[in-house]
C-alpha positions in Angstrom: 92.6 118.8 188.6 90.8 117.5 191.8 90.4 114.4 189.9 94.1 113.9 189.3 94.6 114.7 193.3 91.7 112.4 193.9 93.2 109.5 192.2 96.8 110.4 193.3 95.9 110.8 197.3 94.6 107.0 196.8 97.4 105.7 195.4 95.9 105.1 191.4 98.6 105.4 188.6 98.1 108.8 186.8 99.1 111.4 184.9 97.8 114.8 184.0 98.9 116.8 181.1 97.9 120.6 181.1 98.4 122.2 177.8 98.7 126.1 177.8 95.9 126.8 174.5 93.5 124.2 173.1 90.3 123.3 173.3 88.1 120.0 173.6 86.9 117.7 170.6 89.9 117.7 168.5 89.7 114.3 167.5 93.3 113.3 167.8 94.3 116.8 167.5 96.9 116.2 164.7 97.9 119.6 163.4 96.6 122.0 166.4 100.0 122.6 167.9 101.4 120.8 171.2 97.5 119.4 171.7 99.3 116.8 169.1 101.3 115.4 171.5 98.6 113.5 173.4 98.1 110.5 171.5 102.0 109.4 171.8 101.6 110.6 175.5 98.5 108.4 176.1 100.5 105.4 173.9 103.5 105.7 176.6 101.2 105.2 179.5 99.3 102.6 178.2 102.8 100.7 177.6 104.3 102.1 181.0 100.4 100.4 182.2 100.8 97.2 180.5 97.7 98.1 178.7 99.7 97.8 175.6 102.7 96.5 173.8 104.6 98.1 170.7 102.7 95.9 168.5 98.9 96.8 170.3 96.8 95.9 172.7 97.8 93.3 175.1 96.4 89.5 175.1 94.9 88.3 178.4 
C-alpha cells in the first residue's frame, strides 16, 4: 500500500485492488474465487492506459 500512495502522491496512474482471501502465485488465478477477476481488471487498465486495444497490444 505505500507503493500505491507513493505512486499516487506523484501523480502516476494507478490502481490497487485488495482482495479479502488469496494468496500469491496463482498463475492467472482462474478458479480461486474473486482472485479471478484480476486478469479482466488488469486488461481494463491497460486499455483505459493505451497499452492495449480490444484486439492486443498496441503498435507504436
Amino acid at each position: 500500500m505505500q507503493f500505491s500512495t507513493a505512486l499516487h502522491d506523484a501523480g502516476v496512474p494507478s490502481e490497487l485492488h485488495i482482495f479479502q482471501k488469496g494468496s500469491h502465485g496463482y498463475g492467472l488465478g482462474m478458479g480461486h474465487g474473486d482472485v479471478s477477476a484480476w486478469t479482466g481488471i488488469c486488461i481494463e487498465w491497460m486499455k483505459t492506459g493505451g497499452i492495449i486495444r480490444n484486439s492486443g497490444i498496441m503498435e507504436g
